[in-house]
C-alpha positions, 0 to 999 in steps of 0.5 A: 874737199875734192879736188874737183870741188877745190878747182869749181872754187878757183873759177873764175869769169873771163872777164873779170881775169883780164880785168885784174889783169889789167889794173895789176901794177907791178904785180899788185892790186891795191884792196880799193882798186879790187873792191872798185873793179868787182863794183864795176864788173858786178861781181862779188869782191871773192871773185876779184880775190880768186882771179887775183890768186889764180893770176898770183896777183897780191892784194895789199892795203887792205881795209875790210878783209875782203880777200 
């Protein structure tokens, strides 16, 4: 993979970055908290998983292995 096509990867939508954001707590995102806001946003739960990275935001509590 390029670079070019690894940064095309890690894109993430405005709105869903403040978004994470803004449910993070102490620096976490609980796994049903990040499916339920990309519900909420309609986007894929990656999405929310990418922005989480970009932001180094740790998803924890995991179920389904989305992230």
């Amino acid at each position: 993979m390029t670079m070019e096509n690894a940064k095309k990867d890690n894109q993430v939508s405005e709105r869903v970055i403040e978004a994470v954001k803004i449910k993070a707590v102490n620096g976490k995102l609980s796994c049903p908290m990040a499916r339920a806001l990309a519900k909420e946003l309609n986007v894929p739960a990656k999405e929310g998983g990418k922005a989480a990275n970009n932001l180094g935001i740790k998803i924890h509590s995991c179920e389904l292995d989305c992230f």
